[in-house]
VOGU-3710 file (C-alpha; in Angstrom, 3 decimals, decimal comma):
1> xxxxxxxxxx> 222,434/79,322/27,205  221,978/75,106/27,066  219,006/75,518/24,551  220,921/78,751/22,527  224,369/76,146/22,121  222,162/72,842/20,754  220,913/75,562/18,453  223,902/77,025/17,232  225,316/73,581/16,846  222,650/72,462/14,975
11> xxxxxxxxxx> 222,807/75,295/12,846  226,570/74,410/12,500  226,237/70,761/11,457  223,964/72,234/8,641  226,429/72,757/5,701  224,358/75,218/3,167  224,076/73,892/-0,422  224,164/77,405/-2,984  222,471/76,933/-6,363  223,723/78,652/-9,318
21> xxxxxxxxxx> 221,030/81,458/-9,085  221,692/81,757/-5,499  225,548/82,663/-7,252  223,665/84,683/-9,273  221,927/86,871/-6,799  225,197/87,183/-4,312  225,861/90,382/-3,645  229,360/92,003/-3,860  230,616/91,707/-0,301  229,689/87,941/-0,080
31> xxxxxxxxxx> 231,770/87,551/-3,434  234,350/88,961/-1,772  234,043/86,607/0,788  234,580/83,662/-1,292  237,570/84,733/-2,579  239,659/85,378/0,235  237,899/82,466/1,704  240,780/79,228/1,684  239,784/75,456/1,100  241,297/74,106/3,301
41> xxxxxxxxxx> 241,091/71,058/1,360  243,080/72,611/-0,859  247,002/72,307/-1,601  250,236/74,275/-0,450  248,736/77,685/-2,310  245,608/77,476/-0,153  247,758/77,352/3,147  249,815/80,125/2,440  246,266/82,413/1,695  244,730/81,472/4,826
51> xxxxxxxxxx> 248,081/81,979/6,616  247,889/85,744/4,782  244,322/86,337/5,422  244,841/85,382/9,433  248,124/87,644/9,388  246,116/91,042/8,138  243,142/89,979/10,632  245,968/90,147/13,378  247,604/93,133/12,214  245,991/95,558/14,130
61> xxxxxxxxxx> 246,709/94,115/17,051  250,687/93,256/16,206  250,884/97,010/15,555  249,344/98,163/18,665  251,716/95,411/20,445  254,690/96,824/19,265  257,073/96,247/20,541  255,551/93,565/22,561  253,147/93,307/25,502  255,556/92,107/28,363
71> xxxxxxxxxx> 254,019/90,558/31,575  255,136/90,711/35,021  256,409/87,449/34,816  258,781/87,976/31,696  260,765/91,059/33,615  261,786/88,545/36,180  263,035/86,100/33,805  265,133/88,868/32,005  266,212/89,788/34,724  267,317/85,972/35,923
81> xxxxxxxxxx> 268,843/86,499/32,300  271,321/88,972/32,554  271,909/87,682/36,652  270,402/91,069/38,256  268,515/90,719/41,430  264,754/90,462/41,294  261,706/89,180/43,453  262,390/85,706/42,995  266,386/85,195/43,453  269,414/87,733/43,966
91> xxxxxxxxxx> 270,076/86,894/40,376  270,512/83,306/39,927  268,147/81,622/37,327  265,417/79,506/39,083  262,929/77,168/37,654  260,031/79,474/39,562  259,086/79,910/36,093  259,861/77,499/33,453  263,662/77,443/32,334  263,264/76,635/28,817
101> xxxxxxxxxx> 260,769/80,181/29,075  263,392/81,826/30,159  266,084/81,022/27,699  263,938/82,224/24,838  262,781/85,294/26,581  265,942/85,897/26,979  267,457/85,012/23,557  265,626/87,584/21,905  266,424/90,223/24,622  270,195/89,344/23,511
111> xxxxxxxxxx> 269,927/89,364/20,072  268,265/92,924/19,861  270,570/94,075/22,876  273,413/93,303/19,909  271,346/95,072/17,435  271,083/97,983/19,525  268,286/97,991/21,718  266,382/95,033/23,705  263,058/96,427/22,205  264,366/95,344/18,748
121> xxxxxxxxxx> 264,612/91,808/20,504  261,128/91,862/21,993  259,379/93,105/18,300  261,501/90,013/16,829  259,923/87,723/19,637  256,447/89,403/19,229  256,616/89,301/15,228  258,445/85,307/15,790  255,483/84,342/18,084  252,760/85,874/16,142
131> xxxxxxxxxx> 254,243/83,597/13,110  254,475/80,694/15,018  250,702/80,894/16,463  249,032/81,672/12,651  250,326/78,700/11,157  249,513/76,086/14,290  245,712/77,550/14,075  245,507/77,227/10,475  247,023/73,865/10,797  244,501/73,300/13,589
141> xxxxxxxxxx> 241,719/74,402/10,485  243,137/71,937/8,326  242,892/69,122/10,217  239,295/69,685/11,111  238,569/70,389/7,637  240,090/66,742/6,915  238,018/65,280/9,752  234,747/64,893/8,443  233,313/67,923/10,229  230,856/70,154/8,686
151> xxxxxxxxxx> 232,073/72,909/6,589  230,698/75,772/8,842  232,342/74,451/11,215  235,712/74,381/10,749  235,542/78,062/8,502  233,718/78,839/12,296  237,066/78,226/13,786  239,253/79,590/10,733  236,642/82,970/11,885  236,860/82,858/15,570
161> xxxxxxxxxx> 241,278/82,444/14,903  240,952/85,482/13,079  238,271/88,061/14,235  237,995/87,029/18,255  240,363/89,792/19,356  241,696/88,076/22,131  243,521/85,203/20,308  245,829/87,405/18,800  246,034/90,018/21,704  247,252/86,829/23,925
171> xxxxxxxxxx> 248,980/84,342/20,792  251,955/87,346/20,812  252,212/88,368/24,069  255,945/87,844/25,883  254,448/85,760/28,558  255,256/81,521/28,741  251,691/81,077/28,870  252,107/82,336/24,806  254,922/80,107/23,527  253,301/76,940/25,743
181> xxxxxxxxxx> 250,221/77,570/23,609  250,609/76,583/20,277  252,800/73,676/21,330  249,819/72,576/23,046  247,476/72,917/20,330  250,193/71,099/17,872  249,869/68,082/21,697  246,544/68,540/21,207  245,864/67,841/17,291  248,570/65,001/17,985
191> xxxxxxxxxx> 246,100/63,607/20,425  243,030/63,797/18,178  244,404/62,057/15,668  245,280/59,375/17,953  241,596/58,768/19,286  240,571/59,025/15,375  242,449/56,302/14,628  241,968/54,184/17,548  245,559/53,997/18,207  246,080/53,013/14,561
201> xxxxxxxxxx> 248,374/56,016/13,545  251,058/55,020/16,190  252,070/52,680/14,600  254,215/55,176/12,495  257,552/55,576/14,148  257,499/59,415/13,163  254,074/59,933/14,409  254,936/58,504/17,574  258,138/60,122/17,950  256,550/63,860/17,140
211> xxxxxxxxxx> 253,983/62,941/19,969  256,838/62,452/22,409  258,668/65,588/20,949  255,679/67,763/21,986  254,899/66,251/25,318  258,516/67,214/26,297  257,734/70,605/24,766  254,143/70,996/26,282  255,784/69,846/30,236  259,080/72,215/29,515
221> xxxxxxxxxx> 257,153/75,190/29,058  254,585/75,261/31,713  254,635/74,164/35,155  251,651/71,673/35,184  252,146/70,926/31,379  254,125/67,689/32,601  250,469/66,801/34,111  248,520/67,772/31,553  250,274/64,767/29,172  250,371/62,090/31,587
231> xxxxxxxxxx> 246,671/62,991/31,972  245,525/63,128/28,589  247,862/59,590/27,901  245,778/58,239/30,276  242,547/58,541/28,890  243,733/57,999/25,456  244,562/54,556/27,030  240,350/54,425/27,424  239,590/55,016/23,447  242,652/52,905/21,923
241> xxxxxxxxxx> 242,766/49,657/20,736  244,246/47,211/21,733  247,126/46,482/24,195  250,372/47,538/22,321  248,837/51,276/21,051  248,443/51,569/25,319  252,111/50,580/25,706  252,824/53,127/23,067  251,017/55,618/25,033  252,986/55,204/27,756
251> xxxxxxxxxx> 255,926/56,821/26,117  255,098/60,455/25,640  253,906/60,196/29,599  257,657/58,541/30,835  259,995/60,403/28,282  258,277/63,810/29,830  258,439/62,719/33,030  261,838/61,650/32,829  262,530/64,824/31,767  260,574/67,146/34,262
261> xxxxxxxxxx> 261,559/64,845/37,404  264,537/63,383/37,291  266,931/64,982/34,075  266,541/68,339/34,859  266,620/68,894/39,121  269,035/65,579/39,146  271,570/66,996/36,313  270,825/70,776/34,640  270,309/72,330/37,072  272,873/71,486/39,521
271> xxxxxxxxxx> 275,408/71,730/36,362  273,746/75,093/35,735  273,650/76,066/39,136  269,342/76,629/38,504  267,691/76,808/41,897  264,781/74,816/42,114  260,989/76,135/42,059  259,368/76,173/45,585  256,926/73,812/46,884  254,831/76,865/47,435
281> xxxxxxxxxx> 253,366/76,791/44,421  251,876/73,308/44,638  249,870/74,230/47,804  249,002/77,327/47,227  244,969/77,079/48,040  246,093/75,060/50,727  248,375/78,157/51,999  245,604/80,697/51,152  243,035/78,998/53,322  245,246/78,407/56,239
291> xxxxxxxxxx> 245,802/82,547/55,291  242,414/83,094/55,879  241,876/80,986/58,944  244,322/82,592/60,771  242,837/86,055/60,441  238,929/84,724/61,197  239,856/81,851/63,483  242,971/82,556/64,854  242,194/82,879/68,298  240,489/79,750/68,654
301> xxxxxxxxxx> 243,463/77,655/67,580  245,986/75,658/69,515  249,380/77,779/69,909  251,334/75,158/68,361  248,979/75,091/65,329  249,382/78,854/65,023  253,255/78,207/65,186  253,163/75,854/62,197  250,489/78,116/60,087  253,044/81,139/60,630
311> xxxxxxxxxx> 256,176/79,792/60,028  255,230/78,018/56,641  253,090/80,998/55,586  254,690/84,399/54,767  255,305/87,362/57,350  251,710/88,605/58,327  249,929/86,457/56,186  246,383/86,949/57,834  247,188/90,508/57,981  248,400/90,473/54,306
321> xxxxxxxxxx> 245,037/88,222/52,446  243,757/89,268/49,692  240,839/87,522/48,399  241,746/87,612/44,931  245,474/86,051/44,512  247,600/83,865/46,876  250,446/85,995/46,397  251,194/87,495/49,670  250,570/84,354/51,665  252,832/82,086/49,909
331> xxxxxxxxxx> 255,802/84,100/48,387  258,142/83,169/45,719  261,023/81,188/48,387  260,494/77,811/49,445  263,305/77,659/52,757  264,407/74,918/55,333  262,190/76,430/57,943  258,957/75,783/55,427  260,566/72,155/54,148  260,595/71,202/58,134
341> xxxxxxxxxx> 257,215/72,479/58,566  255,580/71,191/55,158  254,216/67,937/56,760  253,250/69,455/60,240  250,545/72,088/58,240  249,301/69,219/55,896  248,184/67,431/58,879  246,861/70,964/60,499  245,380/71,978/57,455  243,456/68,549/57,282
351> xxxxxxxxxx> 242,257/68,539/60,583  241,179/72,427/60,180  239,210/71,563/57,192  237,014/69,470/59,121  236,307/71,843/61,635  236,291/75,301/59,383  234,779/74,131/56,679  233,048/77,436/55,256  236,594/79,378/55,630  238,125/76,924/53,119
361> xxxxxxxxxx> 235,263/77,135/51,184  235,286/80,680/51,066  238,896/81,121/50,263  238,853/78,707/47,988  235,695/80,201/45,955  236,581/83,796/46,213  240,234/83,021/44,826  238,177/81,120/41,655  235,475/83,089/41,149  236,540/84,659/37,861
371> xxxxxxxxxx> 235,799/80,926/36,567  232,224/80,892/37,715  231,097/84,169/38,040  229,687/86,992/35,821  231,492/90,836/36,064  229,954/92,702/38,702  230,186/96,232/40,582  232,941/94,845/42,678  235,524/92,836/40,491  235,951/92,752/36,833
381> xxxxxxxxxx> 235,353/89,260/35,884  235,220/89,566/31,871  238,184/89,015/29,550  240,526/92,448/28,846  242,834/93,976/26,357  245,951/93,103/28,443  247,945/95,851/26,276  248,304/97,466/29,759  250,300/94,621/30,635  252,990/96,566/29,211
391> xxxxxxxxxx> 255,653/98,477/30,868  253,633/101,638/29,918  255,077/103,210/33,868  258,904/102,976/34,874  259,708/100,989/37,810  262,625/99,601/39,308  262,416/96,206/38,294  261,632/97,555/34,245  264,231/100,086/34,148  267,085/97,386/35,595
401> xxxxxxxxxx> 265,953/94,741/33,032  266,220/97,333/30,342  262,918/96,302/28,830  261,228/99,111/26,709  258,492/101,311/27,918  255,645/102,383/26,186  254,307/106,013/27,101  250,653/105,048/25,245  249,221/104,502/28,388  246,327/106,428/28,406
411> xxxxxxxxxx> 245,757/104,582/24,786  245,808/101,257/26,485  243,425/102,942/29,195  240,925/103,728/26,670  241,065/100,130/24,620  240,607/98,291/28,081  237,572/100,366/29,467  235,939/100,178/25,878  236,379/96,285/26,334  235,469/96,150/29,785
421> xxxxxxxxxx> 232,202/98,022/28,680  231,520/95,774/25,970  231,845/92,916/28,428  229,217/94,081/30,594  226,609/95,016/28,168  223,606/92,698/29,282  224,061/91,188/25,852  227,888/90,922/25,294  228,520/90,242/28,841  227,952/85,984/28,623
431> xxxxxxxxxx> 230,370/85,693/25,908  232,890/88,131/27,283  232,839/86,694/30,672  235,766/84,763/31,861  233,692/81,843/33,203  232,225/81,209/30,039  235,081/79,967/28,447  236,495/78,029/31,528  233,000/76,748/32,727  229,928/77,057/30,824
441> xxxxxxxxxx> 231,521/76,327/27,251  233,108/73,482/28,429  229,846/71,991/30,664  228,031/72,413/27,566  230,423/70,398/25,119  230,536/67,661/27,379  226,919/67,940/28,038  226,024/67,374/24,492  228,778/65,154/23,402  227,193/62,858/26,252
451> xxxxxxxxxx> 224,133/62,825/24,775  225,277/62,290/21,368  227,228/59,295/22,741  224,124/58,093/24,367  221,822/58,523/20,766  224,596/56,511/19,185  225,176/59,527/16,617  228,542/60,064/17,839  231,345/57,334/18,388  233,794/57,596/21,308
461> xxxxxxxxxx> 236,936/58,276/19,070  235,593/61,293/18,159  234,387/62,093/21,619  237,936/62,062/22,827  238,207/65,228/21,238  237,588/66,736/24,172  240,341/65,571/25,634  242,289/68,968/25,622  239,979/70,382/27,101  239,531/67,875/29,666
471> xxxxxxxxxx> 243,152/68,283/30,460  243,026/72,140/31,038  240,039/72,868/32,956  241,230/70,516/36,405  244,597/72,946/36,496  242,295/76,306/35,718  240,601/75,409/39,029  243,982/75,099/41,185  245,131/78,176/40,134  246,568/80,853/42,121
481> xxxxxxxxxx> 244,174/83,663/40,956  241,069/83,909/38,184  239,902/87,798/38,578  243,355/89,785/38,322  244,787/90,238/34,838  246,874/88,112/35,533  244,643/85,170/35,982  244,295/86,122/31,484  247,094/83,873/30,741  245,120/80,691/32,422
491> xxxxxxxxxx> 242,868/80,829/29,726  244,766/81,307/26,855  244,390/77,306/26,206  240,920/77,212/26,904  240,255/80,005/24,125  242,412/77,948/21,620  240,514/74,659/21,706  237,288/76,396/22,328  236,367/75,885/18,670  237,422/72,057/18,914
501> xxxxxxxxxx> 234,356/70,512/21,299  232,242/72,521/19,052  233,511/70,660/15,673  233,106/67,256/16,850  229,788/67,524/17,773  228,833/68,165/13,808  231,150/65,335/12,679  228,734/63,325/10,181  226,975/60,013/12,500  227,722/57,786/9,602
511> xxxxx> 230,913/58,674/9,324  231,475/58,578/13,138  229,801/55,244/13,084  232,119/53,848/11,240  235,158/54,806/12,690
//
């Protein structure tokens, strides 16, 4: 797969010169194509078509959405929203899930309550976010276009925006993982442009101040987004020059955590009466291996030990594992009793880790194993249609939120085993594979971007391009689950910068050189 990549790139950095008999000789379809085809060098007029030309790629996809694929997550914040009880709180709003999230989730469920139904509210989110996502990929085009990178390469990415089906079957779903994305790609372009310039562009008071406006955005609407910017300030720090852009840097990095740390659990939310996320979250692998040594190696550990693992983890945790998600072993309540006993395990778990090595290992590998492994006979490992996602079955939970319900189920059915067939087609089934975008595309980037650094045909402020991606693949690998459907929404950044570590490795050596 090495050797096929250096060959597609190479292919890529080729930009194909047309003579005018070449012209002569196209055929109709390809004339076609060069019509609808934008420059994205162009002005105001080209923008607008490639906007249009992305928006009918993605309309078959809005209109089987309709009125909006709704995740498991999303009925919990509504129903935070209008204070009902759910799995999380008896009906206060907590910052389990991200509060800003919440508030536009449940915006839109207000506004089309008042226009007569909440499903009017989710098609204006869907149609909203679908809007929102077209323009930050086509300004994501631009800006490679303006880069210096070959011409395949970024009309490769305009393509892969538009035809990959599961850019727009994610971009509009009503999950956070879909609003945090395109403010990370907007982070992430902000970022680029940084290393470009060596620092140069902050200089600009309005550059600097849009780069601290989307850090804030980027940490406010996902959990470890606050991480992700302190991160990639950090090694921005590395390709900069010169002492005062690194001061600069460390703006976007304080202002966010200023925000995520102290401004919202010292003032908000007590003012708002918010309840706090758990700690739960943040050792969750840590919960899910003391999970699993409880139910293999239970028996062979000190009573007080067992005490601690038991009264941190939930009821009839070892009883409860399941391989695939942490779920049932951590819960969604962080308590006293588990605040008391947080310490205690950390020191257990430690100490357990040196003697049970291969049960961490195992927990650990079996809970991640969408990112490494390909779809086999006993999990489904490759990427879905998560149209299913949708409340296409009444439960208690849907019906109390007032969410709508789609009876198309055995329409989603159909789309999601064609897809999952596709996927495991010997020759479909690497690029359809979960761990190819998580893993092996991003191994591969770095790989050759390495050895273009070493062959001096590559300079390192275009190498920090891969900074986003740098920045998203430590959290993917923490995460509470990679095989469920729910583990999807991990990669939704991954597929969005995807195109990005495969740009800069065409950018012109000259050009690079001189930068």
């Amino acid at each position: 797969m090495t050797l096929i990549f250096e060959r597609f790139i190479d292919w890529l950095g080729r930009d194909s010169k047309r003579t005018e008999s070449d012209h002569d000789r196209s055929t109709i379809l390809s004339g076609f194509l060069r019509r609808i085809t934008p420059d994205f060098a162009g002005d105001r007029r080209q923008t607008l078509k490639a906007i249009a030309v992305m928006a009918v790629c993605w309309l078959p996809y809005y209109m089987l959405a309709l009125p909006g694929e709704i995740w498991y997550d999303t009925v919990q914040q509504v129903m935070m929203w209008k204070g009902l009880p759910n799995p999380i709180t008896s009906g206060a709003w907590s910052d389990h899930h991200p509060v800003l999230d919440t508030l536009i989730f449940g915006v839109f469920y207000q506004l089309g309550a008042w226009l007569g139904h909440p499903a009017v509210g989710v098609a204006l989110y869907t149609t909203c976010i679908a809007i929102a996502a077209i323009v930050v990929f086509v300004y994501t085009v631009r800006y490679l276009a303006k880069s210096a990178v070959s011409k395949r390469a970024y009309l490769g990415a305009y393509l892969f925006f538009c035809l990959f089906p599961f850019i727009p079957i994610f971009s509009m779903a009503m999950v956070k993982d879909a609003v945090f994305l395109p403010l990370f790609m907007l982070f992430s372009i902000q970022c680029m442009e940084v290393a470009r310039t060596k620092g140069a562009c902050l200089k600009n008071r309005q550059t600097l101040t849009v780069l601290i406006v989307l850090a804030i955005l980027v940490s406010l609407t996902k959990k470890t987004g606050v991480y992700s910017v302190v991160l990639a300030c950090i090694l921005l720090a590395f390709v900069v020059a010169g002492n005062q852009a690194r001061v600069k840097l460390l703006a976007p990095a304080a202002a966010s955590g200023l925000v995520i740390f102290v401004l919202l659990p010292l003032a908000l939310f007590p003012a708002c009466h918010i309840i706090p996320g758990g700690k739960q979250e943040m050792i969750a692998i840590p919960l899910q291996q003391s999970a699993l040594l409880l139910r293999e190696h239970g028996d062979e550990l000190p009573k007080a030990e067992k005490d601690v693992l038991t009264g941190i983890l939930e009821p009839d945790a070892a009883e409860n594992y399941e391989w695939w998600a942490v779920d049932k072993v951590k819960g969604t309540h962080w308590t006293e009793q588990r605040a008391r006993l947080l310490h205690p395990f950390l020191r257990i778990w430690a100490k357990n880790a040196v003697k049970y090595p291969e049960t961490y290992a195992r927990a650990y590998f079996l809970l991640e194993q969408g990112w490494v492994a390909l779809p086999n006979a006993i999990v489904n490992e490759n990427l879905q249609s998560n149209y299913l996602y949708m409340r296409t079955a009444p439960s208690g939970n849907v019906v109390a939120s007032g969410l709508p319900q789609s009876k198309r189920t055995r329409l989603y059915d159909g789309i999601d085993e064609f897809v999952i067939g596709l996927g495991n087609q010997f020759f479909m089934q690497p690029w359809l594979s979960r761990a190819f975008w998580v893993t092996w595309l991003p191994v591969m980037q770095l790989y050759e971007t390495i050895r273009k650094l070493r062959a001096k045909e590559l300079s390192w402020a275009y190498a920090a391009w891969l900074i986003p991606m740098l920045v998203s693949v430590p959290f993917m690998w923490i995460s509470g689950c990679s095989v469920s459907p729910e583990g999807l929404r991990y990669l939704m950044p991954m597929l969005g910068i995807a195109p990005i570590g495969c740009a800069l490795l065409t950018v012109d050596a000259n050009h690079s050189s001189e930068r």
